[in-house]
Residue, then its C-alpha position, 0 to 999 in steps of 0.5 A: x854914431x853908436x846907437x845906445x839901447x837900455x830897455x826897463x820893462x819894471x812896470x806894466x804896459x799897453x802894447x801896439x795893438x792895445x793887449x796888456x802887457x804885465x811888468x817882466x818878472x824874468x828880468x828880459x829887458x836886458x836881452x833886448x837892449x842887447x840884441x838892439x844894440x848889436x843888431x843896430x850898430x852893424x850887423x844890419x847893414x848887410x841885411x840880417x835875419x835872426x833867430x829869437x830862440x825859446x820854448x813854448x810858454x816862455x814868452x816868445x810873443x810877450x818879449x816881441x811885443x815890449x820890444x816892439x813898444x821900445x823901438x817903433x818911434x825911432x825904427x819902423x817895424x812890421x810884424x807877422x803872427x804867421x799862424x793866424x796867416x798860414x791859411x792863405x797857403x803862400x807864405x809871399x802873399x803874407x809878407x807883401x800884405x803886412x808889408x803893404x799895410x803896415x808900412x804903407x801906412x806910414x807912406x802918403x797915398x798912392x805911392x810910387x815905391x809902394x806900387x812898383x813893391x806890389x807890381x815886382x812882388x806879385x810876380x812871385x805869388x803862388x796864385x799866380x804862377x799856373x796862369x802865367x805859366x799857361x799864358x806863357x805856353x799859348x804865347x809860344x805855341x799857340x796851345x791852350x793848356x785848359x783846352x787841351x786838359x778838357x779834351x783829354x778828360x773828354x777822350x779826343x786824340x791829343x796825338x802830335x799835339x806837341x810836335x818838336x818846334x811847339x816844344x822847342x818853342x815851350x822850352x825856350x819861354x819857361x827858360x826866358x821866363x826863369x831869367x827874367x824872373x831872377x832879373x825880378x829878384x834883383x829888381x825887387x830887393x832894390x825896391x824893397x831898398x827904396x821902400x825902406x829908404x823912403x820910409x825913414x826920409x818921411x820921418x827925421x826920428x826914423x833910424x837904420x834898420x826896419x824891423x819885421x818880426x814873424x812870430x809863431x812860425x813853429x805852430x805853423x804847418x810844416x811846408x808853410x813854414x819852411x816856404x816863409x823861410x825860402x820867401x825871407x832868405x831869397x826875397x827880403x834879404x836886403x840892407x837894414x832890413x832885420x828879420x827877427x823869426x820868433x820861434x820854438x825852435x825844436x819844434x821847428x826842426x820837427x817840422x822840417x824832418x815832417x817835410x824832408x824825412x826823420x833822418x833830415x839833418x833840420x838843425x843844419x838846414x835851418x841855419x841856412x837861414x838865419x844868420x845868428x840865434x839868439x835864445x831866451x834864457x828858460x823860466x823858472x818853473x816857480x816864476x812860470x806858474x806864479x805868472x799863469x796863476x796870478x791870471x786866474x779867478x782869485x780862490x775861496x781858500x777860507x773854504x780849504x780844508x786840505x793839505x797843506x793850507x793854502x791862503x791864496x793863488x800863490x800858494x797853489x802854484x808853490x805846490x804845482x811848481x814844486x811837483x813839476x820840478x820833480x819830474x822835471x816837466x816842460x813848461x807845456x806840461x807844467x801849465x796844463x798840470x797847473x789846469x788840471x789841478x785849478x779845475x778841481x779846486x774850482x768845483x770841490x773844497x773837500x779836504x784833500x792832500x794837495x800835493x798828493x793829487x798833483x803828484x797822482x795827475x802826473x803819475x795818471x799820465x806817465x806811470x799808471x799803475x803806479x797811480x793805481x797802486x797808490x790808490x789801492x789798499x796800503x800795500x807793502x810792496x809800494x816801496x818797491x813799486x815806486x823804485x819805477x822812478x828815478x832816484x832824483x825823483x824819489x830823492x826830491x824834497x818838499x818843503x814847508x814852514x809854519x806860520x806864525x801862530x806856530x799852529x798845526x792848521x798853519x802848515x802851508x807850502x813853501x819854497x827852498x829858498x823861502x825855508x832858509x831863512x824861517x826857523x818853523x819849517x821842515x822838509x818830506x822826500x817824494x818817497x815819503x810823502x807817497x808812503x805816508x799818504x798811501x798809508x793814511x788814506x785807508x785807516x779807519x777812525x779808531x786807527x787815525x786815532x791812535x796814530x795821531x796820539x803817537x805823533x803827538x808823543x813823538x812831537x814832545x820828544x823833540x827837541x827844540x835846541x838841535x836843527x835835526x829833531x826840530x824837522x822831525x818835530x814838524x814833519x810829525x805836525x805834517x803827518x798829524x795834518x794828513x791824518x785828518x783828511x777823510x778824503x777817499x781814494x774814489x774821490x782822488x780817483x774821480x776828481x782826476x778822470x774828471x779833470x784830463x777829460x779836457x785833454x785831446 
């Protein structure tokens, strides 16, 4: 009988373990009900192991923990955070302790499976590979191996210590132990088999397969990473057990060539291990940082006094949104951008260009003496300084529209879509919004004077009835704004040293 999944994450949960889950804004329930949906109509028969692909900030262990919500009354699950585990050095030891205690949860006391699981599993742990090993050697041949290190350290003679029937005799039994430990691999995985079995007789509800999810593998160190790999490929790979290993996996990859070398082909390797990958479609930018802020304090916007207005948190990460995607910034990147600039709307309301200080933190961190140029004395060569940058950067445009009381003060950012569909709105290229706010930061108040007295002139030869003169109209209402910013170029300077201090 095929097994039908449709998962609907509209509305705001609670997970498992009590944490709050928001209601899913990039629409992913869909990819977990078909992921379920393949996963449990065949392709866990066999045993699967699943790669749930997606950069860092994506969600990767909110999307875990709704499907985890969804499926746990009809398929048992386990779940590993491997980061917080990584301490124990043995990728084993963790995957038979949350086995153990989150299955064994679901089995009666003292439970037979549940003990041979943990008598066949011990035999792999790390911890106690050196005693059996010495146990082994002074079973065969009578040398105790902590003995015979002391007497070295001492300086006695270890001369013919190891004569050819001792070391026949050692070989023999690492040999005979290197079989009986494959013999315990089989005997392990059918345990394993029985444990799952076991779990979904106790309950009628309980379906093929169990679930065990590892999240954060690629935070991990490198060698612990790669060994949790080994342990599920060669331990755990038995029928209806599903691995699904939640990871950046990029990063992962960077791990492996840590461990194997640069030149390590870690793609190739890493598909050892998995029998598909699935990746999780990447986040809007806008909807990305719109999540972030919507976690952060509500701001006092009715002290703003800047440019351009903002009204709410949502505004703000219009603004952060937009410059990131025109340095087309990772979602890392783009949060802490969205820190830095939430840092210095929480200690300072002096009016200031808002995006033009998103712009500069960027610009601090990956071309510096252009921010540096920027904060100089208007200079004519800033035109040419700025070529340092892509086209597509200097080409990107922003947007805003007006607000209903069509009023100068009103201007507040906006997105491209949004704009569509208003009439008040108009758009600034990068090159020119920098140009312009370069320009207006050093005029002196006779100047800014002057100057607003020419927008405002050119704003009543604008038209109203062609599309065109109507955005030159509104970029005037722009520039107007930007003039009253008194703000100096110290204060932009200070405000952003302050801010990346907090950076590593």
């Amino acid at each position: 009988m095929i097994e039908k999944y449709e998962f609907d994450w509209k509305e705001a949960a609670v997970s498992l373990d009590g944490r709050p889950l928001a209601p899913d804004a990039l629409d992913r329930a869909k990819y977990a009900s078909f992921i379920t949906n393949f996963l449990v109509n065949g392709a866990s028969k066999s045993g699967y192991v699943i790669n749930l692909n997606a950069p860092w900030g994506t969600g990767k262990t909110y999307f875990v923990q709704r499907w985890m919500l969804d499926i746990y009354q009809k398929h048992p699950f386990v779940y590993i955070d491997a980061w917080k585990q990584d301490y124990s050095d043995d990728p084993m030891l963790s995957v038979v302790a949350s086995i153990t205690e989150q299955l064994g949860s679901l089995l009666p006391k003292e439970n037979q499976i549940m003990n041979e699981f943990g008598a066949h599993a011990s035999r792999f742990l790390k911890a106690a590979a050196p005693a059996i090993t010495k146990g082994l050697v002074k079973k065969f041949s009578g040398i105790d191996l902590d003995v015979l290190s002391d007497s070295k350290n001492d300086g006695e003679p270890d001369a013919g210590v190891f004569d050819g029937s001792a070391s026949s005799d050692i070989t023999k039994a690492l040999v005979s132990d290197h079989n009986e430990k494959l013999k315990s691999v089989a005997h392990l995985k059918v345990v394993i088999s029985q444990l799952v079995e076991a779990v979904k007789s106790l309950n009628t509800e309980y379906s093929y397969p169990i679930f065990i999810f590892v999240d954060e593998l690629d935070r991990c160190r490198p060698t612990y990473a790669i060994e949790m790999l080994e342990v599920i490929k060669h331990f755990f790979n038995v029928e209806n057990v599903i691995f699904v290993i939640a990871t950046d996996t990029e990063q992962l990859q960077h791990s492996v060539k840590a461990v194997y070398g640069l030149g390590f082909d870690a793609e190739r390797y890493l598909s050892r291990f998995f029998n598909r990958r699935f990746t999780l479609n990447q986040a809007k930018r806008s909807v990305f940082v719109r999540e972030k802020s919507d976690h952060l304090p509500a701001m006092k916007t009715e002290d703003f006094r800047g440019f351009p207005s903002i009204y709410r948190n949502l505004d703000v990460s219009m603004i952060v949104s937009s410059v990131a995607d025109a340095f087309n910034l990772s979602l890392r990147d783009t949060e802490q951008l969205l820190d830095k600039v939430q840092g210095v709307l929480a200690n300072n309301y002096k009016g200031m260009n808002l995006y033009a200080l998103t712009i500069l933190f960027v610009l601090y961190e990956r071309h510096n003496s252009l921010f540096w140029s920027i904060l100089s004395h208007y200079n004519e060569n800033l035109d040419n300084e700025l070529n340092i940058l892509d086209d597509s950067i200097l080409s990107f445009k922003f947007y805003f529209y007006l607000c209903s009381s069509g009023q100068i003060e009103g201007i507040v950012p906006a997105s491209e879509e949004l704009c569509r569909f208003m009439e008040k709105y108009t758009t600034m290229e990068f090159s020119e919004l920098i140009t312009i706010f370069n320009k207006y930061l050093f005029l002196d108040l006779d100047e800014r004077a002057d100057l607003t007295k020419e927008l405002k002139l050119n704003m009543l030869d604008c038209s109203d009835e062609n599309k065109e003169s109507k955005l030159s109209k509104y970029r005037y209402y722009s520039q107007v704004n930007m003039i009253r910013l008194l703000v100096s170029a110290r204060d932009y300077i200070n405000w952003i040293e302050l801010a990346v201090s907090f950076d590593d």
